[in-house]
C-alpha distance (Angstrom), angle and dihedral (degrees) to the residues before:
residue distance angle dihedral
X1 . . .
X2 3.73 . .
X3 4.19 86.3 .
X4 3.74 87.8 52.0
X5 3.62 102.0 50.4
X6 4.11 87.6 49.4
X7 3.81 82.8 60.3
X8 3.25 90.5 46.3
X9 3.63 91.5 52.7
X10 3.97 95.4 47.9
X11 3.87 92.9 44.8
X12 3.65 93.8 49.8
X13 3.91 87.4 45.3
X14 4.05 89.6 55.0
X15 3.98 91.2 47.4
X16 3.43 90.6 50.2
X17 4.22 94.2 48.0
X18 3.33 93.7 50.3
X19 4.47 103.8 39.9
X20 3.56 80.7 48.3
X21 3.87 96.1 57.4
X22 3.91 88.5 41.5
X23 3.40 89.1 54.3
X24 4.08 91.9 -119.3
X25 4.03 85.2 131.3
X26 3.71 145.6 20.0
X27 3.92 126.6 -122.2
X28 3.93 89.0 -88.0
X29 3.78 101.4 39.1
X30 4.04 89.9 50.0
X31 3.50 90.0 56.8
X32 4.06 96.8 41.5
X33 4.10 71.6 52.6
X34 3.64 93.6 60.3
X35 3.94 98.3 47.1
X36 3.71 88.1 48.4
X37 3.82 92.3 54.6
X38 3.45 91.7 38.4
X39 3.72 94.4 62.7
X40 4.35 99.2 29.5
X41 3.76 81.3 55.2
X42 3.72 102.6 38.9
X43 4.21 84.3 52.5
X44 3.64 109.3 34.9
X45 3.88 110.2 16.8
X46 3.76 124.8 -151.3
X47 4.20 88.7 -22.9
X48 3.90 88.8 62.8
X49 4.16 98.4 35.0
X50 3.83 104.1 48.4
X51 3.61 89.9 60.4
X52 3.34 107.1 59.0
X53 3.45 89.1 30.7
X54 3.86 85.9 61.4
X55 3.97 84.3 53.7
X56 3.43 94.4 44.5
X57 3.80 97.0 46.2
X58 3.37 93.9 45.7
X59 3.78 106.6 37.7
X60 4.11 85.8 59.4
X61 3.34 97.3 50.8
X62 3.84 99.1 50.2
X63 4.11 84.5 46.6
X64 4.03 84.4 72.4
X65 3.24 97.9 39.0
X66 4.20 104.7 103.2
X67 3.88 87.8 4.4
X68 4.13 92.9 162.5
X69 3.46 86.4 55.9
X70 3.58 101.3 43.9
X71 4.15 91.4 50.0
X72 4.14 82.0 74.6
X73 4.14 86.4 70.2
X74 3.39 97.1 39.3
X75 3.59 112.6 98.5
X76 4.59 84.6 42.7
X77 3.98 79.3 68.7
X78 3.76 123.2 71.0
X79 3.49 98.6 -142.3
X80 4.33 128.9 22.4
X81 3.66 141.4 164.8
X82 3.86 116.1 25.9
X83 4.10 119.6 21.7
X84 3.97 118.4 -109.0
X85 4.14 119.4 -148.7
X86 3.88 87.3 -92.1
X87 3.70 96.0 56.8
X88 3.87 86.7 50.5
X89 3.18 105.0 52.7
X90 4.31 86.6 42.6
X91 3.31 85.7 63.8
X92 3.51 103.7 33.6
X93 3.56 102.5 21.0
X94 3.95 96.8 99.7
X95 3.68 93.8 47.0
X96 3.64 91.4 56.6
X97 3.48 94.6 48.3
X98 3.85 88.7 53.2
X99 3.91 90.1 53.1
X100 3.59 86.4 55.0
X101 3.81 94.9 52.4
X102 3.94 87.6 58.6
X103 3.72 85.3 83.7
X104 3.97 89.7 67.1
X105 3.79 98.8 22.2
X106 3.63 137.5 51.8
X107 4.14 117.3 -89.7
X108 3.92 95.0 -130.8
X109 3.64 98.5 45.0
X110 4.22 91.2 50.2
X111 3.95 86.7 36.0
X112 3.65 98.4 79.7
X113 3.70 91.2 47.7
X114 3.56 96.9 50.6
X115 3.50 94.7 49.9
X116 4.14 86.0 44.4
X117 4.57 82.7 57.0
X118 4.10 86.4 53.1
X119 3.40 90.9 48.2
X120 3.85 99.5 57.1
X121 3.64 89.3 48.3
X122 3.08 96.8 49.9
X123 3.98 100.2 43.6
X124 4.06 82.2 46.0
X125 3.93 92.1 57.8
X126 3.67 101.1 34.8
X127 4.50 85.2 48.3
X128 3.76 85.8 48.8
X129 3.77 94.7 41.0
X130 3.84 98.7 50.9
X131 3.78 99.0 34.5
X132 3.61 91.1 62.1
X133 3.48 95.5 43.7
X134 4.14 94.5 45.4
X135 3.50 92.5 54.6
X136 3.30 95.6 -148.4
X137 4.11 131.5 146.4
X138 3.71 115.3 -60.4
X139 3.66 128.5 -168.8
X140 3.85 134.7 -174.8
X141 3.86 111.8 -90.5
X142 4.10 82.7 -142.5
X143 3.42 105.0 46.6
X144 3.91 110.4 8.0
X145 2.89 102.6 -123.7
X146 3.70 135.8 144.5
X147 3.85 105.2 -102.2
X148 4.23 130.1 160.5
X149 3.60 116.8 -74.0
X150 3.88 107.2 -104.9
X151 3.41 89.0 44.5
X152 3.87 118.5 136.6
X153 4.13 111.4 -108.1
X154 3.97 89.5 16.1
X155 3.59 114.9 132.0
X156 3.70 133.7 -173.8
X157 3.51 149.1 -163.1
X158 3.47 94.8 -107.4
X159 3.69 101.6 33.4
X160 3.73 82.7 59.8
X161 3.58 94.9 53.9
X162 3.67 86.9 47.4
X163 3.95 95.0 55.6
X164 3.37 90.0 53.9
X165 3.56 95.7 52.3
X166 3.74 90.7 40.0
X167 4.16 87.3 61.4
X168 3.60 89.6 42.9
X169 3.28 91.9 54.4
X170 4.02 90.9 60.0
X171 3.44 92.8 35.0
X172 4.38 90.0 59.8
X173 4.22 90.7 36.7
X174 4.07 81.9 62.4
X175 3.64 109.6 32.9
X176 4.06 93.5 86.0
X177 4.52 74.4 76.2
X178 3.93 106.2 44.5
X179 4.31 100.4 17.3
X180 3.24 92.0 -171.4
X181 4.02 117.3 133.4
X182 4.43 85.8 -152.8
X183 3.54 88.6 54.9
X184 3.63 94.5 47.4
X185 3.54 89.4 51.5
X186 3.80 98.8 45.7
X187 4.15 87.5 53.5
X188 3.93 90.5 49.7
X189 3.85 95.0 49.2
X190 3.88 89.4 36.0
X191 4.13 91.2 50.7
X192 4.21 89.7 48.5
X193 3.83 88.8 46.9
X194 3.66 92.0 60.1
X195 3.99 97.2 44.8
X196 3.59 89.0 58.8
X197 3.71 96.6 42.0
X198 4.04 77.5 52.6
X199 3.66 85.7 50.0
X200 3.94 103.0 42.1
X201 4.31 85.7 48.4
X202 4.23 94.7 50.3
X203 3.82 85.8 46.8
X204 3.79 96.3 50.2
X205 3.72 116.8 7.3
X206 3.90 109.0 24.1
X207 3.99 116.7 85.0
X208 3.65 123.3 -94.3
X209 3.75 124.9 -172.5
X210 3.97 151.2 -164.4
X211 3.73 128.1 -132.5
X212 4.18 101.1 -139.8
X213 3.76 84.3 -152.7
X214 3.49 105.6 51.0
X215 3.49 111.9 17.1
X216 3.51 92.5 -122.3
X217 4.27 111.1 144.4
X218 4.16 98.8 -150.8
X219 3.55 132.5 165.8
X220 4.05 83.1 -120.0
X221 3.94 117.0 115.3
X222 4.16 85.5 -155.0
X223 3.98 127.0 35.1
X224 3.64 141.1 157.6
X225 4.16 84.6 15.0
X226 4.13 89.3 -58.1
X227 3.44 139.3 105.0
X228 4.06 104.8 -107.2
X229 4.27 123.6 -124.2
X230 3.59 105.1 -110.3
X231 4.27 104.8 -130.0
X232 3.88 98.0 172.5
X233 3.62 147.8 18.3
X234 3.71 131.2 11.1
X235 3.90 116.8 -51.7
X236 3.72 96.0 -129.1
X237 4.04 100.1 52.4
X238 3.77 95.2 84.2
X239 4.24 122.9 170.3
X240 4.00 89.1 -89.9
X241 3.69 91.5 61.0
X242 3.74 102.0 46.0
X243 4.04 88.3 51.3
X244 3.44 80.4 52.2
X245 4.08 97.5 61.0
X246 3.98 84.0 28.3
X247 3.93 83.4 73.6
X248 3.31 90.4 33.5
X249 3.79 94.6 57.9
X250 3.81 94.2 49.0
X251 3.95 90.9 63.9
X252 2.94 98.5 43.7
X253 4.02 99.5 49.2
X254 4.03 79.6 51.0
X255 3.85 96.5 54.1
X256 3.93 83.7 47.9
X257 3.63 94.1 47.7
X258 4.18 92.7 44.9
């Protein structure tokens, strides 16, 4: 155990070197990456690391993929461009906490969960990702309505299709550890369950603001130097948190489903 949570600690240390240099993270968010791997590694090994390694791997690479024409939604999100600590541990906040309830519970009955947490994040990120770039018609998850792409609780057709690829995409880096077509299935549905919770949450509940100077309606508390007019939501349910009970979501629709 001791041996394994060394690797962990050198493997995290190498992700962290080299998403820093390409820019996938800042200072703080390489190091949150580090702890993270550090404990997911220490706890579950290869079986627990390769997925969200899968989601991490592949979430960063699809965020620079159509970067010019991403930079036109950038100031509607509050955060872009390289990941901080707190969207780490948003993401994979809930998967480390499951990791460290393997010390008290048994591995395969927390494994399907886990993988079910990944999932959501990374159906959330590859829906957001694609429907931006795709360009496609977005409407409100709450009201249907046709609203701008980028904005919080839209959804797509594409950025669907991308969610569920997204949780496939965990669901497949795993299955070499559970094989088990039911499981698989159970992950996938569990992952899309959470993006959409995500989704339902940043159309209703999460905070959504107006620049007075510009006009512009972000999900940023400050812009153009100036403290922004809330005009929906609650102030304190910010992007980080509904990632948070996006993961969430996707274990526990997997627990349910098991």
């Amino acid at each position: 155990m001791v041996n394994q949570f060394l690797l962990g600690g050198l493997f995290g240390l190498l992700v962290a070197l080299i998403s820093t240099i390409a820019r996938f993270l800042t200072k703080s968010g390489a190091l949150g990456t580090f702890v993270l791997a550090v404990i997911v590694y220490g706890f579950g090994a290869w079986a627990w690391t390769i997925p969200i390694l899968a989601f991490f791997l592949t979430s960063s690479l699809l965020s620079r993929v159509g970067r010019t024409k991403k930079l036109q939604f950038s100031e509607m999100f509050e955060k872009s461009g390289a990941r901080d600590w707190a969207q780490v541990f948003a993401n994979g906040g809930v998967a480390g906490f499951l990791a460290l309830l393997s010390v008290f519970l048994p591995l395969d009955q927390l494994y399907p969960l886990y993988l079910a947490s990944v999932a959501a994040a990374a159906a959330d990120t590859w829906g957001t990702e694609l429907g931006v770039l795709a360009g496609s018609r977005v409407f409100s998850i709450s009201t249907l309505k046709q609203v701008t792409a980028g904005t919080s609780g839209g959804i797509s057709l594409i950025g669907t299709i991308g969610s569920v690829v997204g949780a496939v995409t965990v669901a497949v880096s795993a299955y070499t550890w559970y094989g088990e077509i039911r499981t698989a299935l159970v992950i996938v549905i569990a992952g899309v369950a959470g993006s959409l919770t995500d989704s339902l949450l940043g159309g209703t509940l999460q905070a959504r603001f107006r620049c007075s100077v510009c006009g512009t309606e972000t999900e940023r508390p400050e812009h153009c130097g100036r403290a922004t007019d809330l005009v929906r939501g609650m102030r304190w349910i910010r992007n980080d948190l509904v990632n948070v009970v996006c993961t969430s979501i996707g274990a526990v629709v997997a627990w349910v489903l098991i």
